[in-house]
Structure formats: C-alpha cells, structure tokens
C-alpha positions in Angstrom: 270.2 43.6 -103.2 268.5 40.1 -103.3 270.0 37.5 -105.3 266.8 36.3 -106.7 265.3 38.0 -109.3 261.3 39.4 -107.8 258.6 39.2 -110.2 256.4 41.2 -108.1 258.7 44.4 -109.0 258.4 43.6 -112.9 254.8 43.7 -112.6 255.0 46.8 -110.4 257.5 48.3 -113.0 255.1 47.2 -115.8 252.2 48.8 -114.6 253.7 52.2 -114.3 254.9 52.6 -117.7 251.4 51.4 -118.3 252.2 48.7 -120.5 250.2 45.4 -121.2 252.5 41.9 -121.1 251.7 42.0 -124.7 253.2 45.6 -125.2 256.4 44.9 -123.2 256.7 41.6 -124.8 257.1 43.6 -128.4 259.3 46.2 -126.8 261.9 43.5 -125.5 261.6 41.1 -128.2 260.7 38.3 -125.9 258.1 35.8 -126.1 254.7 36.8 -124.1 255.3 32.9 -123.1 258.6 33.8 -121.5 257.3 37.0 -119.8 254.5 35.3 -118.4 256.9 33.0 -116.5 258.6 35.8 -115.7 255.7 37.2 -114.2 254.8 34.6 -112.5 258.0 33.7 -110.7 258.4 29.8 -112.6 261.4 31.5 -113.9 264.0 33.5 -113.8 265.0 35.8 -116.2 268.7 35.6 -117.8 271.3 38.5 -117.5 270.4 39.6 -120.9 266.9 39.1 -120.6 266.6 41.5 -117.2 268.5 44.2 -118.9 266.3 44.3 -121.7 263.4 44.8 -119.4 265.4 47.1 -117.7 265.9 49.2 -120.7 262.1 48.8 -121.8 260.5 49.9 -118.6 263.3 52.6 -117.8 264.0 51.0 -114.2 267.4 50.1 -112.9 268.5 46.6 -113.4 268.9 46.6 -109.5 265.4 47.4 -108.7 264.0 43.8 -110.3 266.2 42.6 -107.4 264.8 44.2 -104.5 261.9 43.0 -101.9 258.6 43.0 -102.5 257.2 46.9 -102.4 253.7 47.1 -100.5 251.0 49.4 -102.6 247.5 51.0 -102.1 245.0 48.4 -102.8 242.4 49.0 -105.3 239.6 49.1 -102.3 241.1 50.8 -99.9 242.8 53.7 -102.0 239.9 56.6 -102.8 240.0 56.2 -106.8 237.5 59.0 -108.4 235.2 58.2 -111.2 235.8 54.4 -111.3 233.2 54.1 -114.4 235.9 56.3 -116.5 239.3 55.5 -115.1 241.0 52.3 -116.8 242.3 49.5 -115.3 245.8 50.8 -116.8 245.7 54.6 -115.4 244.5 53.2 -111.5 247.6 50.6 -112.1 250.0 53.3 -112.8 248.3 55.3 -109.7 248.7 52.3 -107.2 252.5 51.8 -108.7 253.7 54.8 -108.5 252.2 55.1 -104.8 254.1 52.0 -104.1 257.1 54.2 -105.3 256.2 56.9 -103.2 255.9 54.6 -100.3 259.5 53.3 -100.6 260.8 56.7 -100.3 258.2 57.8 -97.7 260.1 54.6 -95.6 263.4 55.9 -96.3 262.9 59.2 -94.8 261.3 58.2 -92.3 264.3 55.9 -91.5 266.6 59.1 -91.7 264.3 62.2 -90.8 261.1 62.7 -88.5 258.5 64.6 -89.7 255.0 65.2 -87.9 252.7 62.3 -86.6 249.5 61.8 -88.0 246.4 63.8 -86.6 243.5 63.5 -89.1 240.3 64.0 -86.6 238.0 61.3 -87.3 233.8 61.9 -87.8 232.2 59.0 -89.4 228.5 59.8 -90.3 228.8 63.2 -89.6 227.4 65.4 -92.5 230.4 67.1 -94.4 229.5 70.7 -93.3 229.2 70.0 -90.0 232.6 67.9 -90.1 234.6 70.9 -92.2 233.5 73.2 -89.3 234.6 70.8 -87.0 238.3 70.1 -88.2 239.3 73.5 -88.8 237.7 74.4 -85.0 239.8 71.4 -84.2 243.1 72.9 -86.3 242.6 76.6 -85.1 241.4 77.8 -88.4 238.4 79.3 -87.5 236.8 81.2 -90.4 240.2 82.9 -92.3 241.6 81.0 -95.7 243.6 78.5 -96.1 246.8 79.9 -97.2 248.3 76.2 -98.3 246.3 72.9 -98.3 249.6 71.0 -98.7 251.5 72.7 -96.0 247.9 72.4 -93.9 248.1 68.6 -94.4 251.9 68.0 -94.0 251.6 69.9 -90.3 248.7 67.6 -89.8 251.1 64.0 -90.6 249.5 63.7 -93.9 252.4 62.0 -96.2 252.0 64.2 -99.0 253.1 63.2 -102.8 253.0 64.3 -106.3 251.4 62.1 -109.5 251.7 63.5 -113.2 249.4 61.7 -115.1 248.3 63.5 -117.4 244.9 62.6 -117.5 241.2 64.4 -116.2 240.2 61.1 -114.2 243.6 60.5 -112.1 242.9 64.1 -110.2 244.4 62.7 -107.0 244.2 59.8 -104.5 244.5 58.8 -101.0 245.5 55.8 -98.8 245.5 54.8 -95.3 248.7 52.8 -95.0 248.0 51.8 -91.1 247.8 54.3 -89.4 249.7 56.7 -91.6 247.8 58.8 -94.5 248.9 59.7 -98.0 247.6 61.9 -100.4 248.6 62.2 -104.0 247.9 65.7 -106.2 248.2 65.4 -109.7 250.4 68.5 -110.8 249.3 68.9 -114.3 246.2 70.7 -112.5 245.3 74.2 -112.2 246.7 75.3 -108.5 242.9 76.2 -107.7 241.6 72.5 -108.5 244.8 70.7 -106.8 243.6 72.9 -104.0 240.6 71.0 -104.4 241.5 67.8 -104.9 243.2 68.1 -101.8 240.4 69.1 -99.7 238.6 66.7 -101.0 241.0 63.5 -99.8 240.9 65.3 -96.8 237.3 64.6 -96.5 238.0 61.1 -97.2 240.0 60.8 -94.5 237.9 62.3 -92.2 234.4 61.3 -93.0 235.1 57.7 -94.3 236.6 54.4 -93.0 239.7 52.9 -94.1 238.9 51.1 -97.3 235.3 51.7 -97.7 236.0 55.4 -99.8 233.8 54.4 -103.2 230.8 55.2 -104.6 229.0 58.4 -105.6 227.6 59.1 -102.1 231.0 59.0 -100.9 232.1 61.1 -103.7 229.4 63.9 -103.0 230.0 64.1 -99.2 233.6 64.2 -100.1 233.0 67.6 -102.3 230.5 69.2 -99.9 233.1 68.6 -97.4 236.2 70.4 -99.5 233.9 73.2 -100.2 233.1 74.0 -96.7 236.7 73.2 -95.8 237.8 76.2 -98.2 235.5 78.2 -98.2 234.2 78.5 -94.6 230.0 79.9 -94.6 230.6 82.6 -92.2 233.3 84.1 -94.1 231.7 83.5 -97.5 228.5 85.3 -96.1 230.8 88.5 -94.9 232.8 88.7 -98.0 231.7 87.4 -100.7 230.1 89.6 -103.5 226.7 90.4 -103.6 225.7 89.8 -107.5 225.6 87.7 -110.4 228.5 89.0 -112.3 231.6 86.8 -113.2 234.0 89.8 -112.8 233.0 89.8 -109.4 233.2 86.2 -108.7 237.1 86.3 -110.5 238.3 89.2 -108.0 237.2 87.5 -105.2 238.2 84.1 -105.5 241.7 85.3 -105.0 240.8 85.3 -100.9 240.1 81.5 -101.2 241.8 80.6 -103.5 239.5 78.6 -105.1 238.3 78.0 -108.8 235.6 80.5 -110.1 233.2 77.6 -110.8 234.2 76.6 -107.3 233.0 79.8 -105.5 230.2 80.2 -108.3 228.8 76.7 -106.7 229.3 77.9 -103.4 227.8 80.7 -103.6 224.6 79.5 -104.9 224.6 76.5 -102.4 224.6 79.5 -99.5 222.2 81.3 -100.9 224.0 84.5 -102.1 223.2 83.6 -106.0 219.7 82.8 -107.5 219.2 79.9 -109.6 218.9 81.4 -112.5 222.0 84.0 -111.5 223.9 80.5 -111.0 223.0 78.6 -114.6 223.9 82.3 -115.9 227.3 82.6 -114.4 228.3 78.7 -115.2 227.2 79.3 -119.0 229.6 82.3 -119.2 231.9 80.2 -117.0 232.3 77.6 -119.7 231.8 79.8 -122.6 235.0 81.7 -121.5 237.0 78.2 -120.9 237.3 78.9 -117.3 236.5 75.7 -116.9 240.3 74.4 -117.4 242.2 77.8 -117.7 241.4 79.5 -114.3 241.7 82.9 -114.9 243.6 85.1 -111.9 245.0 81.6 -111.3 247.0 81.4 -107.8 250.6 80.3 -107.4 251.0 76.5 -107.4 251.6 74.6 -104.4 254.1 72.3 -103.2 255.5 70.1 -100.7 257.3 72.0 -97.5 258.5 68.8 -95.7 259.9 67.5 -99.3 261.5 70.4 -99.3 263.2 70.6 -96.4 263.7 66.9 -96.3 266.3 67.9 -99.8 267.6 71.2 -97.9 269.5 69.0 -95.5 270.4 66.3 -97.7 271.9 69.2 -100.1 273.9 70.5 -97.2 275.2 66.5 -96.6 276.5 66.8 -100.4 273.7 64.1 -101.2 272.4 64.8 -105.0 268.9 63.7 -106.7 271.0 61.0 -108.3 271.9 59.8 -105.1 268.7 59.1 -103.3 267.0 58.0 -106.3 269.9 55.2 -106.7 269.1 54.2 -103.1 265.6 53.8 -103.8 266.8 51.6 -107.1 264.6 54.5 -109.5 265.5 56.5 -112.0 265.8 60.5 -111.4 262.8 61.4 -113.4 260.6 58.5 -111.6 261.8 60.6 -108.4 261.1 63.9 -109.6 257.7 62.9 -110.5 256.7 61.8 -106.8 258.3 65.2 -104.9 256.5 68.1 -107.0 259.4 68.1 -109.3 262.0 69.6 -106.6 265.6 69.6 -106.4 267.8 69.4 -103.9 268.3 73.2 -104.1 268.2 75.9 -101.1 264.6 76.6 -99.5 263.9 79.2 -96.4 262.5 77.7 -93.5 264.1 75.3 -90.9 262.7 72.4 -88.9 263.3 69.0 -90.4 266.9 67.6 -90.1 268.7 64.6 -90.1 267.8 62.4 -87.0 271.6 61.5 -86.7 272.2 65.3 -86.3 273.3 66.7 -83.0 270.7 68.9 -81.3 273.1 71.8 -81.0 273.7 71.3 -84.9 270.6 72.2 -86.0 267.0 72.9 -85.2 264.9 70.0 -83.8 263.2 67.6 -86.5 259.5 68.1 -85.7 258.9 71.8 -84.9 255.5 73.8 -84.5 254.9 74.2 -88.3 253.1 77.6 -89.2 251.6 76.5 -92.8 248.4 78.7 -92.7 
C-alpha cells in the first residue's frame, strides 16, 4: 500500500457511487472546501477524515492508498445515446470499468486466458462485415448459442455493469490491444444478447476511439442483427406471416427479442410494411417491449467462472480476492455476473503456477457455440 494518500482514487470512488463533491461533502460532514483539496491532491486527508470517506463511499480505507487505476476514456469507450446519458451514469460506467480493469490485471498476473482475435473491417458495410466474422469464426449460418462465451473464446475481456438504468445498456473499450465489453445485467437475456453483438460491431467496424455518433450507432445495430440472425438461415427458417405468435415460437432458435426478429424480418423482406407497423403495435401493446415473452436463459461469463473454480479449489473466498483488489464484495460481485466462487463443469483455465500434470492447460480450444 502507498503511504500517500491518492486523490485520483477518491474521485474514482466518488464517481461510482455517483455522488457530486457537494453530496459527499454532506454525507461526511466535511467542508466542500476541504474535499476540494482533497480532490485535488494540496492536501492530505487526516486518519479520521479518510475513514469517514471510507465509510461514505463504501470503499476500503486501503483502496484511497493505492496507485493510480487507468479507466476508459470518455472518447474512446463506445457510450450509447450520449444526448440522454448524464455526465454522472457515464462516470459511474468509466469507474467501475477502471474496477473491472484492476481485477482483469490480477488475473491475468495469475491465470491465462485466450488472446485477443477480433477481425478488423473498417468501412466495410455491417452485413458484409457479420458475414465475414462468423466465416472467419466457423459459424457459418447456425445460432449463436452464447455471445459471452463467443466473445471470451475470441480474447474479449468480458464484464458485468448493474446500473440500473435504460441508457447504460453496455459499453466497450480498447485498452491497447486488449478489448472489453461490459453487459448491463438488469437486461432481458435476449437484449444483453444484443447489446453484446452490438460492441462486437464496434470493435470490428470502428477504430479505437472514434465509436460515437449516430452513424456509428446504426452500422453498429445492422451489424448485431446480421451477426444473430444470419440471412440465409432467417430466409430458410423463419415464419412465413405476420402473426406475433409466430414470431414468439421462433425467436427461440436465435435467441433474439421478438421486436428484434420482427425488424429483421421486415428488413429481409419476409414481412410487408404494413405486416411490420402491425406486429410492432401489438409488440408494444402486449409490453413485449421490456418483458420478452419465451425469454431465454441469462448468460454469463465462462472464463469468470472458471477463473473462481480454481481459486475455490486453492481455498481462496470472494472476500479474499476482493480484499486484494482493495473493494468491497458487493463492488466485486457487480463486475463478475454476480458469481461465487462455487463449483462449475468445464475445465480449461488454471493457475499459471500449476504444474502441467496437475491440471488441464490454461488456454484450451474453447467450444462456446
């Protein structure tokens, strides 16, 4: 731990309990004077004065006392609907990816997990570009079975956010030359689906830091629709029809939302307009719109997973790696899909400092789809 108190990490801390100085100035009972020169680094806060901070922004009293954390930048992290998010939702976002990122650097330091393989087609329209990767991934035309499990095989560092909120849907970041993608969980699984084809496109289609705007935006949803829901099989399987109990049953193969398929559908030439306006009326009439009816099984992090399988079998609890990463539990539970260091099937990521003949090897061929 350093011996100097780091301002950078209150601010950090600040932001994701999205707080204002102002706020955590009433919650501690110290002078917005005093916490500006906190925050500034011209001084440095008494024993007293840290705990209370501490105890306000539910952090460790350590964690004030560690180096500086690195964090997606406001340009280069692919924020959705700028006009509506607030400065105080896309500063909890960036914080807790800074969070995500410490622990990402942990275990890497202790655990190898696939190399980044994200094919790369700048100005290539999305269709063409979702046809491309999954030729590239041997998908061909079949379903995805698991977008997080697709991306993790892939090297995409894959985290959780739980904001509850409709703008913070999900996020990513180039952090060199390593990706990240965060999934808000308090989503349907047919929308974090979704969202998660959609960073994909990011990532794909768009260069490092220059991810905003509407264009980007649309090319970035054409290309998660294709992704899903591949033309040739959507032409050989999909119903013929305009009639939502139709479009619910078969949904299931993709996986996707009924509005998602609906739009799909329509784009491909299997619905008319007017069957389309019909079916999205009745779509939102029903509330399909945020309760997905048939929903699918939430999705969740396989590498996370596994990553807790083998610190469970070194005796290592939640508590433990959360204290090495100076967080609480619950700020860790929030970043890994909520797991636990519980059993889970599947082998394939161990400790590096395992023996070979102890266990499998720590980057295996992944089947995720």
């Amino acid at each position: 731990m350093a011996a100097v108190f780091n301002p950078t990490r209150l601010d950090l801390a600040r932001r994701r309990r999205g707080l204002t100085k102002a706020a955590l100035a009433k919650a501690t009972s110290l002078s917005l004077r005093t916490l500006s020169h906190y925050h500034a680094g011209t001084r440095e806060p008494s024993t007293t004065a840290t705990t209370k901070l501490a105890d306000a922004l539910r952090f460790p009293w350590e964690f004030f006392y560690g180096p500086t954390l690195e964090e997606p930048s406001a340009d280069g992290a692919s924020f959705r609907a700028l006009s509506t998010l607030t400065a105080r939702q896309q500063g909890q976002a960036r914080a807790a990816g800074a969070l995500a990122w410490a622990l990402s650097d942990w275990i890497s330091a202790s655990f190898t997990v696939p190399d980044p393989d994200i094919p790369r087609y700048r100005g290539v329209d999305p269709e063409t570009a979702a046809v491309a990767v999954r030729s590239e991934w041997g998908l061909g035309e079949k379903p995805v079975r698991n977008m997080i499990h697709l991306l993790e095989a892939h090297g995409v560092r894959v985290f959780s956010l739980t904001e509850d909120t409709v703008e913070m849907d999900a996020f990513s970041a180039w952090r060199g030359n390593t990706p990240y993608v965060f999934l808000n969980t308090m989503k349907s699984a047919e929308r974090s689906r979704m969202d998660a084809a959609h960073e994909l496109a990011h990532l794909v289609l768009h260069t490092k830091g220059d991810v905003r705007g509407r264009e980007a935006e649309k090319e970035a949803d054409l290309f998660g629709s294709a992704f899903l829901m591949p033309q040739g099989s959507i032409l050989a399987e999909a119903p013929r029809g305009g009639r939502l109990n139709q479009i619910i049953e078969a949904k299931r193969r993709w996986m996707v939302s009924a509005a998602n398929l609906t739009y799909r559908m329509h784009k491909l030439g299997l619905l008319s307009d007017w069957q389309y306006r019909v079916l999205f009326m009745e779509i939102g009439r029903k509330g399909y719109r945020t309760h997905e009816p048939n929903g699918a099984q939430g999705e969740t992090s396989q590498v996370l997973a596994k990553v807790f399988k083998a610190l469970r079998e070194d005796g290592m609890t939640m508590g433990q790696v959360a204290r090495k990463l100076n967080i609480l539990p619950d700020e860790l539970s929030k970043a890994v899909f909520g797991l636990v260091l519980t059993p889970v099937m599947g082998g394939g990521i161990t400790d590096k400092n395992t023996p070979q003949q102890e266990g499998p090897r720590l980057r295996p061929r992944l089947r995720l789809v």
